[in-house]
N, C-alpha and C positions, 0 to 999 in steps of 0.2 A: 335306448330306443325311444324317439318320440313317441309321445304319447296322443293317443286317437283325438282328433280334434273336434272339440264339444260342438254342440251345433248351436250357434250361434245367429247375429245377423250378416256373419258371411255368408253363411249356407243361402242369405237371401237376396244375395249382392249380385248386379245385371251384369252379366259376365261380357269382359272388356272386347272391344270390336275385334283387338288383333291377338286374342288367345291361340296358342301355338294351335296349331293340326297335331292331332292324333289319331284318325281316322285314314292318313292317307294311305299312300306305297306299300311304306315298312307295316303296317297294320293287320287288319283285318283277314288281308289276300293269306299270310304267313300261317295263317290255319292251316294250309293244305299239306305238313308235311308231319301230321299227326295221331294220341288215340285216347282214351278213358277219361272219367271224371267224376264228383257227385260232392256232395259239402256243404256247412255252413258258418255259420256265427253268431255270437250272441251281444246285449246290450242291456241284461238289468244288472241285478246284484243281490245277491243273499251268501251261501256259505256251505259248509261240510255236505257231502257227497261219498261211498263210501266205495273202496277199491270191490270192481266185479268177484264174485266168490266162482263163476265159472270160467275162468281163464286157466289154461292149462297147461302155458306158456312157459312158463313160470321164469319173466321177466324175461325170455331171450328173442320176443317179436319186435322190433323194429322197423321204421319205415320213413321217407324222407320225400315232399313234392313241393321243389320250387315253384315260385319263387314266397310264396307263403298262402296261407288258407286264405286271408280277409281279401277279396277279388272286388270289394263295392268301396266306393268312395263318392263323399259329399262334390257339392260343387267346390265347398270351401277346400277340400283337402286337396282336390286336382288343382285347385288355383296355387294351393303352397307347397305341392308338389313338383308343379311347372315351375316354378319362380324359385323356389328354396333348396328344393331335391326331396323337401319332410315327407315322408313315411307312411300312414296312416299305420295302427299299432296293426303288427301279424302279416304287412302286406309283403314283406320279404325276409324273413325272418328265419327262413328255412334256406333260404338262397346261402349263405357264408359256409352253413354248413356242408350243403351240397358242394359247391366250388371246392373248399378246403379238401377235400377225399385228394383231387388229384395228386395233391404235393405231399400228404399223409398217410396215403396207403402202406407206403413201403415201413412205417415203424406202428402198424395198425395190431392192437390185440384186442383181444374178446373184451375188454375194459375199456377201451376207447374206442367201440363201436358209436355207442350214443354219442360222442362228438360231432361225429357225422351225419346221423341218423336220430328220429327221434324215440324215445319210448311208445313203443305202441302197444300196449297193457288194454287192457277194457279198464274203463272207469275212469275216476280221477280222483286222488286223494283229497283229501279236506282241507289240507292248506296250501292246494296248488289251483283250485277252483277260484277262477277270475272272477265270473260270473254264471248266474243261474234263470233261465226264464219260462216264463209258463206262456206258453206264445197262442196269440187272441184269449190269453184269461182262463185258458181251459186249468182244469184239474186235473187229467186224463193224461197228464206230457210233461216232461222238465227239457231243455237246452241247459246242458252244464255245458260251459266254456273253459278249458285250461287255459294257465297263466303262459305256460311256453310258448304254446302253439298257436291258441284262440280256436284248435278243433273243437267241432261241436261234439257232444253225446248224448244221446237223443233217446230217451227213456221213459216209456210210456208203460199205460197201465190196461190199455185196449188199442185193437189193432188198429183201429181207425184213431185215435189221438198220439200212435204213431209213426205212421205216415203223415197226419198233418204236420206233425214237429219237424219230420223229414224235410217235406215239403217248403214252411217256413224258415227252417234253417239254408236250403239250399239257397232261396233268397237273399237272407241275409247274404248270404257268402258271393253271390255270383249271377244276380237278376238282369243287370245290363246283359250280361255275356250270354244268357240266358236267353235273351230278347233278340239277340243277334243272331245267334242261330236258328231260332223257331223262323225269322226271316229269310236268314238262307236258305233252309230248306226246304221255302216256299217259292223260292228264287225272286224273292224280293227285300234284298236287300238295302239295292240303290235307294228305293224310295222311302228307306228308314232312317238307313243311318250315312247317305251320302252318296254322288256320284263317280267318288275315285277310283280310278281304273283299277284298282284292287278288288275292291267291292263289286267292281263290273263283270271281273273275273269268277271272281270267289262264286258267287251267284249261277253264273253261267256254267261253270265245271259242274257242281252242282247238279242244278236243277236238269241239266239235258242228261244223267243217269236217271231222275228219278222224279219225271212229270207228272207228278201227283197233282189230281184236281181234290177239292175240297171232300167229296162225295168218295174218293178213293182212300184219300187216309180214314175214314169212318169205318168206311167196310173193312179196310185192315184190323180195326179194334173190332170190329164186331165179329170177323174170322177167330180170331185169335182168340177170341171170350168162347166162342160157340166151340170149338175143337179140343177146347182142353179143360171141359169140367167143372169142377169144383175150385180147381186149382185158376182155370180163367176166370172164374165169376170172382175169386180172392184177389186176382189180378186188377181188376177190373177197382175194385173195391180197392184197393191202395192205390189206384192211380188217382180216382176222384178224391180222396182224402187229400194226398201228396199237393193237386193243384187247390183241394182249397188255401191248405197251407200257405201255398207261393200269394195266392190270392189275400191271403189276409195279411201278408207281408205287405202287400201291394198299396191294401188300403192305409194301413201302418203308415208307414213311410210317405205316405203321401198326405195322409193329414197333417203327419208330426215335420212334413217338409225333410226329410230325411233319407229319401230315393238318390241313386245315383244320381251323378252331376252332368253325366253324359247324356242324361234326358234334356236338359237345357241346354248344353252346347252342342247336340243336335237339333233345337227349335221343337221336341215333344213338350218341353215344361217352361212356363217363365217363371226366372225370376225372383222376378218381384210379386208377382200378384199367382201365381201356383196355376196360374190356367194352365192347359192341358191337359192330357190323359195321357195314363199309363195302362194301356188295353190287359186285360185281365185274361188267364191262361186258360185253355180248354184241352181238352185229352186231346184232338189231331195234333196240337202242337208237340208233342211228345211223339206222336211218329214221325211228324215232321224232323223232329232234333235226329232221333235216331237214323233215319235214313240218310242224314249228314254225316253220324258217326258209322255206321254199316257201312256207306259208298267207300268214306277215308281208308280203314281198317281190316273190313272182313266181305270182298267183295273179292276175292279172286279169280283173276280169269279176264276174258277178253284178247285184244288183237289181231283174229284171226283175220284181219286186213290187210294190215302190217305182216304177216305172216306170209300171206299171199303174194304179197308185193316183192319180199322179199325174196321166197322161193320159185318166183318168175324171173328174177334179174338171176340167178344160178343158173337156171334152166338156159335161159338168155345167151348166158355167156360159156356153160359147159356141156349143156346139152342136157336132154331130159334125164337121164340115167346116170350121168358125173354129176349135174347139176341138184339133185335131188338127196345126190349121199354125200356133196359140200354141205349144203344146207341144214340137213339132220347132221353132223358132225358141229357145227355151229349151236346147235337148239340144246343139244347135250340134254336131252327129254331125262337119260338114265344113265348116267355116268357112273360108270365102276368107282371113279376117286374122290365124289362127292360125300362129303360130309352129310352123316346121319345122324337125325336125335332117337329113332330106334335101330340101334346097332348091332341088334346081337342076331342079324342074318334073316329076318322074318320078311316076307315080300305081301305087299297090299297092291297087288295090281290095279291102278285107276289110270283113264284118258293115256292109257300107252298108245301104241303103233299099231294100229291095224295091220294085216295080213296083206289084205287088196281092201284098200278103201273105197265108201262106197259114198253113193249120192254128193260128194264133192263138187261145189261151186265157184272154181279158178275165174277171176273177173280175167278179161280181156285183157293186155297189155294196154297199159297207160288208158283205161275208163274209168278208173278210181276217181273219184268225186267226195270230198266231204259235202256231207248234209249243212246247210245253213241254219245255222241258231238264231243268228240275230237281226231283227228288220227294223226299215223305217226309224235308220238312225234321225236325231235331230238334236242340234247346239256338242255340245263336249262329248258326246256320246260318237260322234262322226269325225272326230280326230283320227288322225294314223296312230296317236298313242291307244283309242278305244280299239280299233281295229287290231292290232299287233296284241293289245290282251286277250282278245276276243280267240286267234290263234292259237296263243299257251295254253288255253283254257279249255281249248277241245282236243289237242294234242295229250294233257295231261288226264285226259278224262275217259280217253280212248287206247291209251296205252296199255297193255298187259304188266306194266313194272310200275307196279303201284306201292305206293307208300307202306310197304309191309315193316314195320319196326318192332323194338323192343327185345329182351333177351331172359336168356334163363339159364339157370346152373344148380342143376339138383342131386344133390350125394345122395345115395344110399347107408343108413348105418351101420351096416356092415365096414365103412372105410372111416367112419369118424372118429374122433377119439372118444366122444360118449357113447356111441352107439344108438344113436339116433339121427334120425336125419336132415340133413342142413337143406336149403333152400335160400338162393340169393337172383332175385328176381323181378321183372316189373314191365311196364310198356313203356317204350321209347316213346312219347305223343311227340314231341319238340316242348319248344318253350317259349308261352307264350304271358301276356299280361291283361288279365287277369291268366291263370291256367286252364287249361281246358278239364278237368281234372279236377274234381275236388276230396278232399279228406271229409270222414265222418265217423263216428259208431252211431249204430242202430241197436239198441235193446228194447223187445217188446213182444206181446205174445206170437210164436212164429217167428221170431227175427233175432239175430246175434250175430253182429258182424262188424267189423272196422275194415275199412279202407277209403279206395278211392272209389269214385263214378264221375263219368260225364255228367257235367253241369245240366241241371235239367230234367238227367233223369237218374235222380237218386233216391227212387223211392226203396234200391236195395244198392247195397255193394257191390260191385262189377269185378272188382278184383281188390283180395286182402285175405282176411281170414276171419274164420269163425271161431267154436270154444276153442277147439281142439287139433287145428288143420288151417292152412294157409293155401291158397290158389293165387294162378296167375296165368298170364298167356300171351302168346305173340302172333302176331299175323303169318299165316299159312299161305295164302296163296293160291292152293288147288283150285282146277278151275269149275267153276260152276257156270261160267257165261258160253253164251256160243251165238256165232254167228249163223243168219241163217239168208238167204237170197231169196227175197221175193219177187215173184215175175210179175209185171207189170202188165197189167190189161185198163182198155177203155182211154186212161191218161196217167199221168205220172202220181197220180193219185188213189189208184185203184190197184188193188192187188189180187191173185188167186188165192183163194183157201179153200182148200180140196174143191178144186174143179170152179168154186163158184167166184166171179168178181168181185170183190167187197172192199168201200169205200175207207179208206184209212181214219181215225177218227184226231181231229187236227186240235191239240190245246197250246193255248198261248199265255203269253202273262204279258203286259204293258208296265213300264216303270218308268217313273219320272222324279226327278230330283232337283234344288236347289242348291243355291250355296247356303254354308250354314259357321257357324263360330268352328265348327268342329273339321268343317269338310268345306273349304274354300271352292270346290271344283264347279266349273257354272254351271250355268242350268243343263240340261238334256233331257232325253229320253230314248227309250228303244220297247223294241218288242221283240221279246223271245218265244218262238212258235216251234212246237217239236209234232211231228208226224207220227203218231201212235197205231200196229197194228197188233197183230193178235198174237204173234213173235215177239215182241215188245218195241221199243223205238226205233226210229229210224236214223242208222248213223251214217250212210254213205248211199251213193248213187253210182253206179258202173251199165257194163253189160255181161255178158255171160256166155259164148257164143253168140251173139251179136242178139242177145234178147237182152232188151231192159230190165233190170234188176233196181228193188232195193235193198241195201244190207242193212239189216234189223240187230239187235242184240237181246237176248232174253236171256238172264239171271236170273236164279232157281229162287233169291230173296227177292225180286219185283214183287211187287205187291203182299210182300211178307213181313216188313219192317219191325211189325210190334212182334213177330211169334216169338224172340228170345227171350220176351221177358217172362217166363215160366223157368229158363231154364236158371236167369239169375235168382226168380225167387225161391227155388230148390236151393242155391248155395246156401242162400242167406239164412236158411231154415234147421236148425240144430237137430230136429227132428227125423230127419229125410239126410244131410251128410253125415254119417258115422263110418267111411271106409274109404278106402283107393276107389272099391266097385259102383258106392253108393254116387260118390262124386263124379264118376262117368257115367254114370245114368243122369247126373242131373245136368251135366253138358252137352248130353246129345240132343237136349231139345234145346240148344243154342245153333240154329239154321246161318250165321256167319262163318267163313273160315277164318277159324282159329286154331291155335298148338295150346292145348292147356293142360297147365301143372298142379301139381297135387303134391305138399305133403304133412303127413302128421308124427307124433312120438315114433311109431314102429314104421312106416310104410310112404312108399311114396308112387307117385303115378301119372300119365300121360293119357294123354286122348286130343284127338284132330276131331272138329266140329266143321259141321256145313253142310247144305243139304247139296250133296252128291249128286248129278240127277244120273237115272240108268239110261244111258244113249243106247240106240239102236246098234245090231252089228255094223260093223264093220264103218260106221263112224267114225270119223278123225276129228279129234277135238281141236287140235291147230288152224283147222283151216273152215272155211264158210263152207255152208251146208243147204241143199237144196231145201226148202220151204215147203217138202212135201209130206203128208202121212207117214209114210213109210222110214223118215229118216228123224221124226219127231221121240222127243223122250219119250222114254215108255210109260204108257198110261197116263199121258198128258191131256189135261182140262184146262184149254186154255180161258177159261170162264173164271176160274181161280189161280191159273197158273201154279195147279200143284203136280205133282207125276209122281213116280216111284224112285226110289233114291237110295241109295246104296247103304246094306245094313251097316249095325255101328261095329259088328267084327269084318266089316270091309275096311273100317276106318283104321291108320294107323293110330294103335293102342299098345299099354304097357301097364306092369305093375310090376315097380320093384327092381327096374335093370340099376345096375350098378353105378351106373350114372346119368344123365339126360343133358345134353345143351341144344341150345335153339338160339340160333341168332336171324333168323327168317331164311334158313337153309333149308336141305329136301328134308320130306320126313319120314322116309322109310323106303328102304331097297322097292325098285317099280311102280313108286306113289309120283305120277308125274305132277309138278307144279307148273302154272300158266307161263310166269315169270321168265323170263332166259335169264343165263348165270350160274345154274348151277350146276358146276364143275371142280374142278381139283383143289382150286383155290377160289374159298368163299370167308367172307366174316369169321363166319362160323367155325374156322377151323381156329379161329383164335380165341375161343372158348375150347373148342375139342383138347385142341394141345398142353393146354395150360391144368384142364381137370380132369383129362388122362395121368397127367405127371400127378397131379395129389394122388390120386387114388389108387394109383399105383404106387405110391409111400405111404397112406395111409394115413389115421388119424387127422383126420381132416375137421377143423373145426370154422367157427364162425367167420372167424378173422381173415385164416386163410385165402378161405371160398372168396370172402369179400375182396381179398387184394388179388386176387385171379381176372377176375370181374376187372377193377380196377384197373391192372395191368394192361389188359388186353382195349379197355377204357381210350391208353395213351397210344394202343402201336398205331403203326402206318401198316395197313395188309398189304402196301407193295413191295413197303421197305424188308417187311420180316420173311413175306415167303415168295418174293418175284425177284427181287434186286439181286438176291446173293446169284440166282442162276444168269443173270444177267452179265453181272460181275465177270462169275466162271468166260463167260461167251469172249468177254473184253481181254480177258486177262492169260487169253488161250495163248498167245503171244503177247511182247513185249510191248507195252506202251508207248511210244516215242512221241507224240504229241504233247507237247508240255500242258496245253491247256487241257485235253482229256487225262491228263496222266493225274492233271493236280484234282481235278475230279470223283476222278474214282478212287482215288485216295480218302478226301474225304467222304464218300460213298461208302467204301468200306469200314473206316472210321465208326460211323455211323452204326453200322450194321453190328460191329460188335460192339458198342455198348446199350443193345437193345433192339435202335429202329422205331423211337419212340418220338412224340410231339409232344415234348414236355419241354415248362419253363426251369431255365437255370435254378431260379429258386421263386418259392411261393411269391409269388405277386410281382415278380419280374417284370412279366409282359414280355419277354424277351427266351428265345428258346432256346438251348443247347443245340449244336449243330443245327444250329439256324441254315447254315450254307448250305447242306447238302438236304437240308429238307426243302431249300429252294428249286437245288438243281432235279429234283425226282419230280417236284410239282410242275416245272417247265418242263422237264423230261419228258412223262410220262406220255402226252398225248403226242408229244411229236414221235416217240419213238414206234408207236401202237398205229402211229401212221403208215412210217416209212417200213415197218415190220411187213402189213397186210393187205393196203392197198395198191403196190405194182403189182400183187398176184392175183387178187379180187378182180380187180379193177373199180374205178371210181364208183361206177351205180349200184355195184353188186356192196362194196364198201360203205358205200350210203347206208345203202337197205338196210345192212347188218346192223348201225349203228342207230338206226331208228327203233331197232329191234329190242338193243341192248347199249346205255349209256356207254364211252368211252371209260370215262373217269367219275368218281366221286368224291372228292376229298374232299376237307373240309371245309378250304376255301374256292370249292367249287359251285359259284353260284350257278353253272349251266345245270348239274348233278340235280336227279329227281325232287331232292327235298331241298334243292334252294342253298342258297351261304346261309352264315349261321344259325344250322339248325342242330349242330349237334352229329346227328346221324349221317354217320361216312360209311363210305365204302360197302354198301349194301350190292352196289352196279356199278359193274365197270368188265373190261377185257382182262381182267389178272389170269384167270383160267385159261383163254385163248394161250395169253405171251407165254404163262407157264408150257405148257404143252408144246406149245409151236418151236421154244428154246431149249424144251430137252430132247425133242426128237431131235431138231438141230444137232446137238451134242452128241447126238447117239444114244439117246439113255433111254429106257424103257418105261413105255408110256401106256397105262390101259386108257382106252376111248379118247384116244387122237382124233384129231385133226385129220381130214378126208388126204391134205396133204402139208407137205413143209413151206413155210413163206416167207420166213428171214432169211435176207439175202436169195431168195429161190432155191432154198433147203441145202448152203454148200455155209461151212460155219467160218471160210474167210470174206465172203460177202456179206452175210449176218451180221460177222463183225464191224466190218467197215460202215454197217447199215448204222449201226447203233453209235460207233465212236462220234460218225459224223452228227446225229442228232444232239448226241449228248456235246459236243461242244458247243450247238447252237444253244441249248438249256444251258449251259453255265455261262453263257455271256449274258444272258438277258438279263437284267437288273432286279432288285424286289422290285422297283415300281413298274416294272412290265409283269412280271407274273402275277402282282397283287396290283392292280390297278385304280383301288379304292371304290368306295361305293357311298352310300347314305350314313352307313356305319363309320366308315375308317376313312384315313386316307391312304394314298397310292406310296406301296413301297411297307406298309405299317402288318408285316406275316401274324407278326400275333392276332393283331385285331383280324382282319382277313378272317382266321379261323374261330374267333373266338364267338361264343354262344350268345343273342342276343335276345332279351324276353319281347319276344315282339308284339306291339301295344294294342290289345282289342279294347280299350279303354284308357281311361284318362289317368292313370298312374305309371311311367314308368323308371325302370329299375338299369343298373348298372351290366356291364358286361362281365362275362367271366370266362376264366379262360376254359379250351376246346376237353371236353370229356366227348367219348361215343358210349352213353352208357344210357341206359332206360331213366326216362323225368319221374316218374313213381317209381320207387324201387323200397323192394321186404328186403329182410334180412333174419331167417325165423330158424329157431331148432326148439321145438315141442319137447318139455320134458315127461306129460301124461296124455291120459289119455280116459275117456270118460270109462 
């Protein structure tokens, strides 16, 4: 492992006119398809440290986040990282490990966990302690640093000199990436770290959810202090510590010239002579971060535009009353065959189907209008490259199928073989460079915890474990957003609120940018203006029976950003989690939607987080909603934007079922999600299947659980539960086609030795049944064509698919989260074709399809539908289906899929090949218990 490079007088050397870009394309924008974080690092030296005596573990907690803890690097090290490939010490060090699982699962025991995974104990032994630091000189704080890892452990002797260690560790570990986001979230990026149309994006996705003015993010801290006590004034009180922390990093680093390099190859630092500033952190920046991480993660809901649009072109094309039960048979709100992570029959009714719905506001056919974001373009900023990001960016922002990742797998000990229970879990964020994510322990009065947090804000653990119990969680989805239609009076600017006209109040942000070492892109500028009413922003323009409308959105966390953090500082707190019960009381005051796990020695547990709002009757949460009294949540203050919200035994909850998986699937019989997709065939059923089979053998230990995970890691969900019925359809009759015949040969092939995307052998680069995982990836959209839309028809086919991605694989860069990001198959039609192909077949189907649409429901046109696709899928070449990109080139499947750490900064790292598994992931079985 190279070793960290001293700081020297390269650290002062005027960095060369034609240093690579690292801020473009592949950069910064690649945040979007992600979730957690928190961490740091150390740089003195002294010695012995002594293993924590409250851990209860007792050595079977584990845990793994590429590409490595150290996220900050000199200018010197980014210079001999560009040019040499060198390292900086801990900056990927956890990456071999990670990668290595795929090719070594299948001969994985409880003993060769930590191969893959690191020790994640409290403490650090005495002769594994790299280094030790007392950060700004205090006495009150030590940074021990392991030798493995370079994770921080942060152990303080007052509340406040633990939090600052927090704080200054996080620094260490990840202040550029830190800096990045407090500017995104201010939606000013451009004018920090560069003009590139990524950054244009990234910005703009952003900031039009969540147009906070300056005076906004304050009153969010001072709601959130005032509401919750004792416990918010504590709050309050680690946050100010946490930033001065970061703040005396700041100063650190900047005297000793030892700040990131990305301050200079952005034009914040020279140099040579240290001019510049590195602006110093303040509490809004911290709800600013947050509500970048809220919007990514725990913001479910939205669409009801897209909904609209959709279930007009039905209407459209089958009339109100066919077209209305195609449409609901599509949305699949409650699918009988949908995979559950509360399974054992219990119903949570939320945002189902009204009876006769009520106050509904159907825009006009074709008056849909997107709201403009962007003005008074000028230089690079008025490109059709700006413009075309501009597009993705609202598209992506406005969709209902948002980046929900991450997975879990939680035995009961009743089926292990110790009799305690396993937990193999984590967030799916992607993968980026530095990580968004960072590793830490906290020990200090109040506080006990290891894991990860988002960079920024770690003043507690987000997800990991405490003495005695391990948590985690994955995006839910339920919707808390709703559209609402406001009618327009006086000008397109003025709106009704109960009866009276009131002027919309208009915020903007102006950014301009140069070219820089880091960020070639030339000069520009633009101005992002969002229309704010008392519904919350404005996202489109229509009519509504021929009255002017505008369509608002208002989510139940608008102007809520900081309230979760009461409910992380409850985990963190050893005092306050002692139970399954105690630990859902301390997630209910987590106001994002989340799925969060629990478990400890005896007991394990579930609970969905979010503020729920109670809608009016006869509301329909799918579609836009008149802007009036009457149809507003209950008990709504739109002064604070708070209402009444649905208690926590509304919430799907558990303690103790026999098992729980969550791949961002539904979460309980009648619990509707925003989302479309969920139906027969989801991710999730590739967790269901795999830890239904353990637990119904029994004995289920660490290892296992972990290559269940793993397993499911490598499949293809079209190959393992769509293909084979497909097959059936082909093979209903005799092949005679030699080029489909040689096809589905290999297709079959395929299927029985798994249906997996794995390489021949470790580091191959090169797959097994490489052919037929070409032919299903070319396959897959032609067939899902020629299946749906002769019956559809084109616009109605459209809609649907704006509604609900076609495809996700891996080498799908159209797919919600972009090419190499890891996370497949979250969205796509698998459920549609499953359904549509076994009615076809004749086979029984609960919560069909309104009707049949292969071949127009006769199973020798079906056939012919599908033979004919699938020959045009096996001639296309790799270099048609993988066409190359930034990453790879055309023709190269592995790369195509393979996972790439995408660079928010000046260090980056290798490729590795494709896992769909969570970027933080535990691996825990508790053997006590306090």
């Amino acid at each position: 492992m190279p070793r960290r490079t001293p700081r020297t007088a390269l650290d002062r050397q005027r960095t060369p006119r034609r240093f690579p870009k690292f801020l473009g394309a592949a950069s910064i924008c690649a945040l979007i398809a992600a979730l957690l974080s928190p961490l740091t690092q150390a740089a003195a030296a002294d010695s012995t440290t002594a293993l924590a005596a409250n851990d209860y573990c007792g050595g079977q907690c584990s845990d793994i986040l590429p590409p490595g803890q150290n996220g900050n690097a000199t200018l010197a090290q980014i210079l001999l990282n560009q040019a040499f490939g060198i390292q900086p010490d801990h900056a990927e060090d956890q990456l071999g490990p990670y990668n290595n699982l795929a090719s070594g699962a299948a001969t994985l025991t409880d003993a060769k966990i930590n191969d893959f995974f690191n020790d994640a104990s409290f403490g650090v032994a005495s002769d594994q302690v790299a280094s030790t630091t007392a950060p700004g000189g205090r006495t009150d704080v030590t940074i021990v640093r392991d030798k493995k890892t370079g994770v921080p452990h942060i152990t303080g002797t007052t509340r406040y000199g633990t939090e600052y260690g927090a704080g200054y560790a996080a620094a260490q570990d990840r202040l550029w990436l830190m800096d990045v986001f407090r500017h995104v979230g201010r939606g000013q990026l451009t004018s920090f770290a560069g003009g590139a149309s990524s950054n244009q994006g990234l910005e703009q996705e952003f900031w039009r959810n969540a147009p906070y003015t300056e005076a906004d993010l304050q009153t969010q801290i001072d709601n959130a202090i005032a509401n919750n006590g004792a416990r918010g004034q504590q709050a309050l009180a680690d946050a100010d510590a946490y930033i001065d922390g970061i703040n005396a990093y700041i100063d650190a680093s900047d005297s000793g010239r030892y700040f990131p390099g990305e301050y200079v190859l952005t034009g914040h630092k020279d140099s040579i002579t240290n001019a510049g500033t590195i602006d110093h952190f303040k509490i809004t920046d911290l709800v600013a971060l947050a509500s970048v991480i809220g919007s990514l993660f725990g913001s479910g809901g939205g669409g009801e535009v897209n909904n609209a649009v959709s279930l007009l072109a039905a209407q459209s094309k089958y009339g109100v009353t066919e077209g209305t039960k195609v449409w609901e048979s599509f949305r699949e709100r409650n699918d009988p065959e949908a995979v559950l992570t509360v399974h054992n029959g219990e119903s949570f009714p939320y945002a189902s189907k009204p009876d006769t719905a009520q106050g509904e506001a159907l825009p006009d056919a074709g008056s849909v209008t997107q709201e403009p974001l962007v003005y008074d373009r000028t230089g690079s900023a008025a490109t059709a490259t700006a413009t075309s990001t501009s597009a993705t960016a609202a598209a992506t922002t406005l969709t209902s199928a948002k980046r929900g990742m991450s997975n879990a797998l939680v035995v009961s000990g009743k089926y292990t073989a110790s009799g305690h229970p396993i937990a193999v879990f984590g967030p799916q964020t992607g993968y980026f460079a530095p990580q968004l994510l960072m590793l830490q322990e906290i020990q200090g009065p109040g506080l006990s915890a290891r894991g990860a947090s988002f960079a920024g804000l770690s003043m507690y653990v987000e997800l990991g474990r405490g003495q005695d119990y391990s948590w985690s969680a994955t995006t839910s989805g339920q919707d808390i957003i709703d559209t609402y239609a406001v009618e327009l009076c006086q000008d397109d600017y003025h709106y009704l609120y109960h009866g009276t006209c009131t002027a919309m109040d208009k915020v903007d942000r102006t950014n301009a940018w140069k070219p820089t070492t880091a960020d070639g892109t030339a000069a520009g500028s633009y101005r992002m203006q969002v229309y704010r009413t008392k519904y919350g922003p404005v996202e489109y323009r229509a009519t509504v029976g021929g009255k002017k409308v505008a369509y608002t959105t208002l989510r139940s966390s608008y102007m809520h950003e900081a309230d979760s953090i009461i409910g992380f500082q409850m985990l963190n707190d050893p005092d306050y989690v002692k139970s399954p019960q105690t630990f859902q009381s301390a997630v209910q005051h987590i106001n994002y939607t989340f799925n969060w796990f629990y478990a400890d020695s005896s007991h394990t547990a579930y609970y969905n987080s979010g503020d729920n709002p109670v809608r009016a009757a006869g509301v329909d949460a799918e579609f836009p909603i008149w802007a009036q009294a009457a149809y507003e949540w209950q008990n709504w203050d739109p002064t604070t934007n708070t209402a009444s919200y649905t208690p926590p035994s509304a919430h799907p909850n558990s303690i103790d079922q026999d098992y729980y998986i969550s791949w961002n699937n539904k979460q309980a019989k009648d619990y509707t999600t925003a989302p479309w997709g969920d139906g027969s065939v989801h991710r999730g059923n590739l967790l269901e299947d795999r830890v239904k089979k353990l637990v119904a053998a029994g004995g289920v230990t660490r290892s296992s659980l972990t290559k269940a995970m793993a397993d499911a890691a490598l499949a293809d969900l079209r190959a393992e539960d769509v293909l084979p019925k497909l097959l059936k359809v082909i093979n209903s009759s005799t092949v005679t086609d030699t080029t489909a015949a040689a096809a589905v040969t290999k297709l079959s092939d395929w299927v029985t030795v798994g249906a997996k995307r794995k390489e021949t052998s470790a580091g191959s680069k090169t797959y097994a049944n490489a052919d037929a995982i070409r032919i299903l990836d070319a396959w897959w959209p032609l067939l899902v064509k020629a299946e749906f839309q002769p019956g559809l028809g084109t616009d109605l086919y459209t809609a649907f698919s704006n509604n609900l991605p076609i495809d996700e694989s891996p080498s799908a860069a159209h797919g919600p989260t972009g090419a190499h990001a890891g996370s497949s198959f979250q969205y796509g039609w698998w459920s549609y074709v499953d359904k549509d192909i076994r009615a076809v077949l004749g086979e029984s189907v609960q919560g069909g399809l309104s009707q049949k649409y292969c071949g127009g429901g006769t199973l020798s046109a079906c056939r012919d539908a599908l033979i004919s696709t699938l020959k045009t899928a096996a001639g296309l070449t790799a270099a048609q289906v993988y066409p190359g990109d930034d990453q790879c080139s055309a023709g190269d499947q592995w790369c195509a899929d393979s996972i790439v750490q995408r660079t928010l900064g000046g260090i980056k790292h290798g490729k590795i090949t494709w896992q769909n598994r969570p970027t933080y992931q535990q691996v825990v079985e508790y053997t006590s218990h306090r």
